[in-house]
N, C-alpha and C positions, 0 to 999 in steps of 0.2 A: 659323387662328382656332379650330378646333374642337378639333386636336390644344393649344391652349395652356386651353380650357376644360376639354378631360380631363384635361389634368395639375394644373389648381387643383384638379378634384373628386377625383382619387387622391390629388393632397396632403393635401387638410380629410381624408379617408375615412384616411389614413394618420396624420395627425396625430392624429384620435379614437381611431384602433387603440390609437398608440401610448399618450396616454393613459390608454385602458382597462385597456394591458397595465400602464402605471406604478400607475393606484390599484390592480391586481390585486395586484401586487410588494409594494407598500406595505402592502396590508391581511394577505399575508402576513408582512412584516417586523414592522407593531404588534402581531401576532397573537405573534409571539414574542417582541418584545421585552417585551412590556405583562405577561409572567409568569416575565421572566429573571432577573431581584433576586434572589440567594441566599439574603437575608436578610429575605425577604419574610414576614409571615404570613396571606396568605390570594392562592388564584389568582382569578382574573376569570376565568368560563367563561361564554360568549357564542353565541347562534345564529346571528350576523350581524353583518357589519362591512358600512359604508360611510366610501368615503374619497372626498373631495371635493377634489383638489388647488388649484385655484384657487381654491377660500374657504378652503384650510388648514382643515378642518374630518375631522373623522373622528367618526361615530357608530357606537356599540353599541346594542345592543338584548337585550333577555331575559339580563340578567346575571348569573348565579350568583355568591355568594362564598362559595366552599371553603376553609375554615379549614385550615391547614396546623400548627398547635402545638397537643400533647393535652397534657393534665394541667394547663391553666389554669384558676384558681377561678373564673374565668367566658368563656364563649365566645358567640361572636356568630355569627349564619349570616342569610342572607335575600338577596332576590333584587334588582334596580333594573331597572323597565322600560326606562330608557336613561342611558348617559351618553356625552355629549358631550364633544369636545377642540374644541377651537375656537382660534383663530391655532396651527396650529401650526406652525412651522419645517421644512417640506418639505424646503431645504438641510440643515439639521442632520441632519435623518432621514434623507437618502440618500447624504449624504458623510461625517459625525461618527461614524453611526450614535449619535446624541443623541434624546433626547426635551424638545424645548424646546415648553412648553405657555403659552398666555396663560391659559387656563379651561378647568379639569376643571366639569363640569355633571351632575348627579345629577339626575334625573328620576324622584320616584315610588317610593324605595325600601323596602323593605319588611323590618324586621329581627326577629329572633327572639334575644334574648339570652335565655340558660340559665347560670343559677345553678348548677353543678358541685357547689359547695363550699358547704355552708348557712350556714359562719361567714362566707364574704364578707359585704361590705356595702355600703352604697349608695355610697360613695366607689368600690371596686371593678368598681361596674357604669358609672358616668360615665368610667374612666379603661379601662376598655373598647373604650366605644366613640368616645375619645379614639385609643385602638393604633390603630381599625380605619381613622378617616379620617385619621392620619399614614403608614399604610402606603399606604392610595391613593394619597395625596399623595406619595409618594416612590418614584415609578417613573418622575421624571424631575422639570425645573425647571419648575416651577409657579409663575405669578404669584398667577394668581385662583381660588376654590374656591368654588361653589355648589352648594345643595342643597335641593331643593324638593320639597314632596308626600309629606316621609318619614313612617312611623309606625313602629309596631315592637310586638311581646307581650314581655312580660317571665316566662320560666318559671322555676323551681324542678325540678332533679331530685330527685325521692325515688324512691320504688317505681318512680314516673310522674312523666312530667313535669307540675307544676300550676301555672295561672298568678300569679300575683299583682300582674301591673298592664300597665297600656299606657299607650303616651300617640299622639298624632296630630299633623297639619299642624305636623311638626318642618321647620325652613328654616336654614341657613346661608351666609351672603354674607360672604365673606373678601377681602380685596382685600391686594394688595401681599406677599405671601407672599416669605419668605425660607427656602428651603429646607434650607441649610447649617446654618441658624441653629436648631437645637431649642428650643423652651421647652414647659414643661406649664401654665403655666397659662389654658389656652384650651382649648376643644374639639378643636379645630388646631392642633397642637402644635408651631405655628412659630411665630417671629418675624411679625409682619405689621405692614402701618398701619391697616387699619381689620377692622373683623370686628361682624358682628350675628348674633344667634341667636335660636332661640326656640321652644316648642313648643305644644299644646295638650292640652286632658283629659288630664292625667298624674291616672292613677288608681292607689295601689301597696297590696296589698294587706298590713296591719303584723302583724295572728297573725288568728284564726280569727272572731273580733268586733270589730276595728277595723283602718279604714281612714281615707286620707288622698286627697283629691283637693285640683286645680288645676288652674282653668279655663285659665290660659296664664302662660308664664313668658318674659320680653324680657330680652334685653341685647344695649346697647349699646355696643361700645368707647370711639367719640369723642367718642360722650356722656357717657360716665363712671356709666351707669346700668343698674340693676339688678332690673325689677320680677315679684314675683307679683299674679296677679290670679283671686279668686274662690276661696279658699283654706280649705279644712276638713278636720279630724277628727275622726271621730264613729264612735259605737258602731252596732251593728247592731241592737241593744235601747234601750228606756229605761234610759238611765248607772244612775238609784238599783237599777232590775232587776240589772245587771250588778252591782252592789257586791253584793248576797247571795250569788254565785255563789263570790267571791272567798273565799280561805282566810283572808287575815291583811288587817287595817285597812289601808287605801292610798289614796291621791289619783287620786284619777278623772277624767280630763280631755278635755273637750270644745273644739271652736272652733271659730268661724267668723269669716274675713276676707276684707275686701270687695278690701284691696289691701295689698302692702308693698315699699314702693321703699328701693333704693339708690341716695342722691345722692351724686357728686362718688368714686363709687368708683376706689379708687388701681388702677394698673398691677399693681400687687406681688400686688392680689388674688390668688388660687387658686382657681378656680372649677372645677376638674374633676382634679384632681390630688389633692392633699394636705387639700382645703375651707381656705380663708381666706380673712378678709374686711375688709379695710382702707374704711372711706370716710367723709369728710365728716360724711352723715348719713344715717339711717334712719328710716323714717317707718312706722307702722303705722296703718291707716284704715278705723275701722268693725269691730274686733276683738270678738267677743262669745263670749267666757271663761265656761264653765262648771267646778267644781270639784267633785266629793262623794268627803264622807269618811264610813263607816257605822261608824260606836260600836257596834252587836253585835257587831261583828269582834273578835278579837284582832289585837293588836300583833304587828309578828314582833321577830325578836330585836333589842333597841335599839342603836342604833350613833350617835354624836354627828352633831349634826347641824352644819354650818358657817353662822357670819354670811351677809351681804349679800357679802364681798368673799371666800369662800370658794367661795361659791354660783355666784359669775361666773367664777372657776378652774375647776368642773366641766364646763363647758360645754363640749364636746367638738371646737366648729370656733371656732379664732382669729379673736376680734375684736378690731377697733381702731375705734369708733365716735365721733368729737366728740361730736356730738348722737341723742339718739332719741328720737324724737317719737310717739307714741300717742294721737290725736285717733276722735272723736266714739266710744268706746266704751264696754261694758258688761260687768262682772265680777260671777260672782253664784258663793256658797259654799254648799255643801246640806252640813248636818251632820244624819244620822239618827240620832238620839239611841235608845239601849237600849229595846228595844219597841216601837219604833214600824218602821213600813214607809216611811213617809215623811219627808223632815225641812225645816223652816223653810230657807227661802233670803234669805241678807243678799246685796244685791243693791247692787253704786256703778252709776249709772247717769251719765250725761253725762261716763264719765271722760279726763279730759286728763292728759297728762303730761309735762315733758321731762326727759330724763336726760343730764348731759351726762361726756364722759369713760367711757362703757363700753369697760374694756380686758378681758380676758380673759387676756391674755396675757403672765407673769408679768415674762420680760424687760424689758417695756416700761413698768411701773408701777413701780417705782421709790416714790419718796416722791409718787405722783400722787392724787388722790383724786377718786371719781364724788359729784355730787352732783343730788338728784334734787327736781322740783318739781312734785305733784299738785295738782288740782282736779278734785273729784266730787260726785257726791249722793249723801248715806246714804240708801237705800230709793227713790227718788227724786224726794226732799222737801227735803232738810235737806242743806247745801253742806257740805262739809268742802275743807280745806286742809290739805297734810302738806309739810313741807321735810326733804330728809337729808344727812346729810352720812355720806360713808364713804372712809374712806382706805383704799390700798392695802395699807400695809405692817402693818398691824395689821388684826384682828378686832374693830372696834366699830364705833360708829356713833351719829350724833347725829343726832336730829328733834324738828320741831315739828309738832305735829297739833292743828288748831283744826278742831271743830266748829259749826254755827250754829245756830239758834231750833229748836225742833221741839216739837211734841205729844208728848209721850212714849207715849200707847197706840196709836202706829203700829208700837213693839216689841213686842207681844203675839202677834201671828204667830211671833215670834222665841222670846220667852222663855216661853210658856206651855207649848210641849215640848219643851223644856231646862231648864225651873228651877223649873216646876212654878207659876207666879208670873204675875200680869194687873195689869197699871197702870190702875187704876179712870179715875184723873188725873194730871195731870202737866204743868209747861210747863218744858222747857230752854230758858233764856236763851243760854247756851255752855259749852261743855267745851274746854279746851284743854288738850293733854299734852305737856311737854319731857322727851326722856329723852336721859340723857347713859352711853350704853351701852358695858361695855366685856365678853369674852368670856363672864364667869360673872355679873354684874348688873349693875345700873343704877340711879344716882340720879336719881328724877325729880321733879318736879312738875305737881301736877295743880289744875284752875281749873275747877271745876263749881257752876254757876249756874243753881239751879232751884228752881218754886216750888209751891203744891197738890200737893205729891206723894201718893197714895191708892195701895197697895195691895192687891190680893186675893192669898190663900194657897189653891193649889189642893189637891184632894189628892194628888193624882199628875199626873203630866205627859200622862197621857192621859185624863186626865178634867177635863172642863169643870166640876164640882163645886168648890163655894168651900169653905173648911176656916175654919170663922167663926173657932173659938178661937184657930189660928195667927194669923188676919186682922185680930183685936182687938190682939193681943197685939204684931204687928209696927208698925201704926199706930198705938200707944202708942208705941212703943221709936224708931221712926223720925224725923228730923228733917224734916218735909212741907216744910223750905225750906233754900235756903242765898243767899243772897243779900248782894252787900258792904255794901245803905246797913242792912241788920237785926244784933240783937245775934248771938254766938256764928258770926260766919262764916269759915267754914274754906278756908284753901288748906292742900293736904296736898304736904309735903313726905316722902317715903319712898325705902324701895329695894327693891328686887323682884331676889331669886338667880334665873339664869337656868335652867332646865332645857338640859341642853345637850343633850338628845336630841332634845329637839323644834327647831321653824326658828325664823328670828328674827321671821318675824310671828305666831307662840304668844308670846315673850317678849314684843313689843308689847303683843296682847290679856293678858297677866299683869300688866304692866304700868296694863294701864287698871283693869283689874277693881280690881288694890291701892288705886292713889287712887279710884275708887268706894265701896272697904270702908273706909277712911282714913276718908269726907267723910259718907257716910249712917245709922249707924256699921257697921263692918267686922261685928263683932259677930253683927248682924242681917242683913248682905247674907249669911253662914255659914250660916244659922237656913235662911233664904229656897233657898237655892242648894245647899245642901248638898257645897259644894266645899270641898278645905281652903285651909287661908290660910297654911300652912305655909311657903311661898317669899319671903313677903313679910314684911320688916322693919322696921316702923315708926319714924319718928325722929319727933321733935316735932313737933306741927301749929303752924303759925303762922296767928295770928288775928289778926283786925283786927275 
């Protein structure tokens, strides 16, 4: 009896040896194979292995990744507190000499990409760090891919290296991976069935005064969906500050969004490769758009400017959008008029929009056309309505823009430093504008309905002083009404040349301004405004 109890205890005592000697062997065998890939570019350098043969499990710990290719416009380096193999194929490993994996497991990595090359760009730094988790992933067959607790700096080499952004709690969950199978447009550059991603506080820093954050960005595969959340770009000054600085006149733009999702996003997307962006719909929520443009500036040298369906050509990442949707926001324009430091803000507040048919991408438009349908508040008072119509294969565009009731001396903020000019009185019934645009003008008409209209003539734009003799002399010449059921009422039919150096919402406001000069008389709105009237070509007014 005791001689068969010593031989169960030498056995178990033999069997754990031999064990310990097998995870020994093994954790030298993953040691070499796990950086044998010829074709690898980065080794796995580790203080510690654990191999677990009866749960198929093999952990790392304190992981180096040593970048093995120099001369890349961007390289990545950084360390992972651990990663885990988990199922893995013990047979394969000790007789194929195979690496059959169910879950590679990222724990806590920590990355530093470096900017090389300062023309890279942000395409270059996603397809980055696209190389680095296909090279992980291809040191053997891999079903499942996880990755949890990443963050990462984002540097610049110059002299030094400098940062210009980070982002945190990056996570990736991949299921069903096909190894054989490459594709780029995923972070994981394979084939799979399912895959989620997502990061937090991506902060990137854009030149020396503006920057862009975002609170977190999702996507999901099976979902078909794609969102940001908590989204801004903003100067490091007050924006009107920032325009003095500036050499030549330019569009200054601020924002901030609460959310922007991708519904129904297609497969074909490219989200880390090439950028493209196929889906359903696109929704924008809570976007608050600031613009200034400063008049002491000079122009720089003029170059034409492109329609509505030009404008969606420049757009640098392919889309294909049915619908796009921009709910509960606000858009505001600051024009600094000559002398002044500050300038009037025309502000749409409550604005909605759908857009439907946003193609960008030339192949695909064809004889297609986007057409687009607003509701907002001018100042945030008075509704307005606008419909467009814009085909692909030309440069024009057709809309209708209705106005509704409004006080008129709620534009005095607006037009007394700009036109030098205070609406004592006023009541807009309605304005409506049809223009039927094509690349150099447009025939339009215009339906302005208003009544007590009073005038003051200031002296200048920065002074609050009234200019009586101009003030008499305008309110003589002015028509204080236009209304359908009174005699002499004017709908103005015209045409307005388009300046083709400015955009198409300059032609629009030319457009408005003409049928305003048409219905008040033109004449007088010139006197008033001191603009010329030179673009616009009067055809007969028709009266009723």
């Amino acid at each position: 009896m005791k001689k068969a109890v010593l031989f169960f205890i030498i056995f178990i005592i033999g069997i754990g040896l031999a064990f310990l000697g097998l995870d020994f062997w093994l954790a030298k065998k993953i040691d070499k194979l796990i950086n044998e890939n010829p074709e690898r570019q980065y080794d796995l350098l580790f203080e510690n292995i654990d191999v677990n043969i009866l749960r198929g499990r093999v952990e790392l710990r304190h992981i180096l990744l040593d970048p093995l290719e120099e001369g890349l416009p961007v390289e990545i380096t950084g360390s992972v507190e651990q990663i885990i193999f988990s199922s893995l194929s013990i047979w394969d490993l000790i007789f194929n000499n195979a690496v059959d994996i169910g879950e590679i497991k990222l724990i806590n990595p920590s990355f530093r990409l470096i900017k090389i090359d300062s023309l890279s760009n942000l395409q270059d730094n996603s397809k980055a760090f696209q190389d680095l988790f296909g090279d992980l992933i291809s040191r053997g067959i891999v079903r499942d891919f996880v990755l949890e607790g990443g963050k990462a700096e984002l540097l610049i080499q110059e002299d030094s290296l400098r940062s210009f952004g980070f982002f945190t709690d990056l996570f990736i969950h991949a299921k069903g991976l096909k190894t054989d199978k490459r594709i780029v447009t995923h972070v994981v550059p394979f084939e799979l069935n399912q895959i989620q991603t997502g990061l937090k506080n991506l902060f990137l820093q854009m030149n020396s005064k503006q920057s862009i954050k975002i609170g977190a960005i999702d996507f999901d595969f099976l979902n078909e969906s794609l969102s940001f959340q908590n989204v801004a770009m903003r100067y490091d000054q007050e924006i009107e500050k920032i325009s003095f600085e500036k050499t030549y006149q330019k569009d200054l733009i601020e924002f901030e969004l609460k959310e922007l999702n991708f519904v129904g996003l297609d497969a074909e997307s490219d989200l880390y490769g090439n950028w493209s962006i196929i889906a359903d719909k696109m929704i924008l929520d809570s976007l608050i758009f600031t613009d200034v443009r400063n008049k002491n500036k000079p122009r720089e040298k003029e170059i034409k400017k492109p329609m509505f369906a030009g404008m969606l050509s420049g757009i640098p990442i392919p889309l294909q959008i049915d619908t796009l949707q921009i709910r509960n926001s606000h858009l505001t324009y600051i024009e600094i008029p000559e002398g002044h430091i500050k300038g009037p803000k025309i502000s749409f507040e409550k604005f909605h929009a759908d857009i439907y048919g946003v193609i960008s991408i030339d192949s695909l438009r064809r004889s297609k056309e986007m057409t687009m349908e607003v509701k907002t508040e001018f100042l945030g008072q008075t509704p307005i309505q606008a419909n467009f119509t814009v085909p692909y294969n030309q440069e024009l565009f057709k809309m209708n823009l209705n106005l509704g009731a409004m006080d008129l001396t709620i534009l005095n903020p607006i037009i007394e430093p700009m036109a030098a000019l205070r609406v004592e009185s006023g009541k807009l019934r309605k304005l409506s504008l049809q223009m039927d645009s094509w690349e150099v003008a447009s025939n339009n008409q215009m339906v302005f309905d208003y009544e007590g209209l009073k005038l003051e003539v200031l002296k200048d734009g920065t002074s609050k002083q009234k200019n009586s003799l101009l003030s008499v002399i305008g309110n003589i010449a002015i028509r204080s009404e236009n209304l359908p059921e009174k005699k002499n009422y004017r709908i103005a039919n015209y045409q307005t040349k388009r300046n083709v150096y400015r955009s198409p919402f300059n032609f629009i406001w030319e457009s408005t301004k003409g049928g305003l000069q048409e219905i008040t008389p033109g004449g007088l709105t010139k006197l008033l405004t001191g603009r010329k009237d030179s673009d616009r070509k009067p055809e007969k007014n028709q009266k009723k």
